[in-house]
C-alpha positions, 0 to 999 in steps of 0.5 A: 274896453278890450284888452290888445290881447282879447282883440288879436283872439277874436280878430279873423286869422289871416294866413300869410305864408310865403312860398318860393317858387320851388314849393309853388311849382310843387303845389301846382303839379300835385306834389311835394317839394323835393328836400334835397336829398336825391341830390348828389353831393356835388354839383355836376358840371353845368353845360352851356348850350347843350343839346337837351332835346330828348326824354327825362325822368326823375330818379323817383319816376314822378316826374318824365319831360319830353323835350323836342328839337323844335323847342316844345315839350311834353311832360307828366307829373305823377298826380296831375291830371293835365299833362304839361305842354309849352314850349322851352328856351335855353339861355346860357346855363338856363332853360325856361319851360314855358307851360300852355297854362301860364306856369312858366318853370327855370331848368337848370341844365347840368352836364348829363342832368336837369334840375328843376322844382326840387327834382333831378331828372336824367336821360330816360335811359339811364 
């Protein structure tokens, strides 16, 4: 007869990490999850409603979305092989990218700045 203790040694690891969303979307676009700190150390105001259509970037450069006025958007990610292209929907203080892939990514838009899978992004001009 085994002991408990040599049947757990030679039972088959079973690997059962949980990832939340952020982490997942990190994976799925080839990068790491941003920790936080490119965050300010307040939140900025959030904006309902506002006009969003226009060119973002991550303060890192890593990320650039190009949201247009007809609800569709095209995007990068550095490492990423395809480009990122769907369509987006705001709901309040909320946006939804919604990718051609299935991969569907919540925005949170601020006044001046977006949030979204850990990164920061912020008019391409600034």
């Amino acid at each position: 007869m085994t002991s408990l203790s040599q049947a757990c040694a030679d039972a088959t690891v079973l690997d059962t990490t949980v990832l939340d969303s952020t982490a997942l979307l990190a994976i799925a676009m080839g990068g790491a999850a941003d920790s936080g700190t490119s965050l300010p150390a307040s939140r900025p105001k959030v904006v309902t409603g506002a006009a969003v259509a226009g060119a973002w970037r991550s303060t890192d450069g890593v990320v650039r979305l190009q949201l247009r006025s007809d609800g569709t958007y095209a995007g990068a990610v550095a490492g990423r092989r395809r480009p990122a292209r769907g369509t987006y929907q705001i709901d309040g203080v909320s946006m939804l990218l919604r990718d051609d892939s299935g991969l569907n990514t919540p925005v949170t838009v601020y006044d001046g700045e977006l949030e979204m899978a850990g990164h920061r992004l912020l008019p391409a001009g600034s």
